[in-house]
C-alpha positions in Angstrom: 0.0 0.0 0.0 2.9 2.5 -0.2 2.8 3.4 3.9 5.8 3.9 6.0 6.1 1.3 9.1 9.6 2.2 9.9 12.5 3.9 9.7 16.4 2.3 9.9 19.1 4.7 11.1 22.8 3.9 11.2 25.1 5.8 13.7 28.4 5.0 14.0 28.2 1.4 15.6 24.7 1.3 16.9 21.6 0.8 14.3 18.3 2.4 15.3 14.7 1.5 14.1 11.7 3.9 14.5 8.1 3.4 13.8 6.2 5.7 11.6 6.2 8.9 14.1 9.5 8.3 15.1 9.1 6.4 18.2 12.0 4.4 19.3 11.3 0.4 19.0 14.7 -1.4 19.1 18.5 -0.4 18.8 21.0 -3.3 17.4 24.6 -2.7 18.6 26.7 -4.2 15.9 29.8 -4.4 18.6 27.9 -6.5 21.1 26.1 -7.7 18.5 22.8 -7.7 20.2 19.4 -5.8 19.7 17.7 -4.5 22.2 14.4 -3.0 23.0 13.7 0.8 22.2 11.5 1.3 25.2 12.5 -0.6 28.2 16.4 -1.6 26.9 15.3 -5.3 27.3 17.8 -7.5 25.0 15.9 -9.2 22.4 18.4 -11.2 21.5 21.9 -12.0 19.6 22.5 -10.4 16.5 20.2 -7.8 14.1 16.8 -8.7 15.0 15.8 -5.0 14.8 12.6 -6.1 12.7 11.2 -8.2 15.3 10.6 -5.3 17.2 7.9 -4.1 14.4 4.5 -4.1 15.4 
């Protein structure tokens, strides 16, 4: 349908997603390699799983 769900933003060595009003819903550290969880910081788990974090 064309509508933006999210946004991916690169900074240095951490990778953060936002929804469509640009609301924090994860953040992947790519030196830890883990993603975490843009409102509480709870680790989702190993690696870039930034789009599980998606509604």
């Amino acid at each position: 349908m064309g509508r933006l769900i999210g946004q991916i933003v690169e900074n240095g060595n951490v990778v953060y997603l936002r929804d469509e009003k640009g609301r924090l819903k994860g953040t992947y550290n790519k030196v830890a390699d883990k993603t975490y969880d843009g409102q509480e910081g709870h680790l989702i788990g190993n690696g870039n799983q930034l789009l599980r974090c998606l509604d």
